[in-house]
N, C-alpha and C positions, 0 to 999 in steps of 0.2 A: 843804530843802537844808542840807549840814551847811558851816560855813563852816571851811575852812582856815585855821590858826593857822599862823604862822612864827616861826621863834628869835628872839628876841632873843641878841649876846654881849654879858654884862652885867661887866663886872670894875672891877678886881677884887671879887672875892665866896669870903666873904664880905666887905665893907668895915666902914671906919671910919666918913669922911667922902666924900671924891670918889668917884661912883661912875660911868663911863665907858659908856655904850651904844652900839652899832653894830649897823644893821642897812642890808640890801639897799633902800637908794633912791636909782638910778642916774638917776631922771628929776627930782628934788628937788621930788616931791609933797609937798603940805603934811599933814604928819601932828599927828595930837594924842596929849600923850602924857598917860595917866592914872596913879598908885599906889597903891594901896592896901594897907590890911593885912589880917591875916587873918580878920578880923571881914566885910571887904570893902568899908570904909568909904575915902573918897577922902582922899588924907592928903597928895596934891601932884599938880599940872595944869599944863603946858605945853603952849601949843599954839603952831600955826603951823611946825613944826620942817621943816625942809627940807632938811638936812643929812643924811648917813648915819651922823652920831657927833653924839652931842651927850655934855654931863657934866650929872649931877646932882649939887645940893652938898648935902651931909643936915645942916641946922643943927639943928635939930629935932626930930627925929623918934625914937623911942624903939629901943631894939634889936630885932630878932625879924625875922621871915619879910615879906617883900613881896613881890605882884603888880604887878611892871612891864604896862603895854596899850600899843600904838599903833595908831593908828586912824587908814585913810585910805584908798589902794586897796585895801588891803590890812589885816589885822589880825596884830601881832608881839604875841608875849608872852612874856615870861621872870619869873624870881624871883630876888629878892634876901636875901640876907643881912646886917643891917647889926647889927654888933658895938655 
């Protein structure tokens, strides 16, 4: 069975610093969120998120392409762009 992926809105994107996520969790299941870069290596983990918006803060992390995940009922995925 193939498993359904859902959007992430990831903005603004591409970003600097704050990057803002929102996705469909009306029942405030606990999701885990994962990042990685394009290599696919995990480069920032939050979990417990229960919210339908959370912010990411990028102190960190180098410019280029990212794979946002969240993982819970459900799997969300979007991409980032951080300047």
């Amino acid at each position: 069975a193939s498993i359904e992926l859902h959007p992430l809105n990831i903005y603004p994107n591409p970003s600097n610093d704050i990057v803002n996520v929102a996705f469909d969790n009306k029942n405030q299941t606990k999701y885990l969120m994962r990042m990685f870069n394009v290599t696919g290596q995990e480069v920032m983990r939050i979990e417990n998120i229960t919210d339908s918006k959370f912010v990411i803060e990028n102190e960190n992390l180098s410019s280029g392409y990212y794979t946002i995940e969240l993982s819970g009922d459900k799997i969300f995925r979007g991409k980032i762009v951080l300047k």
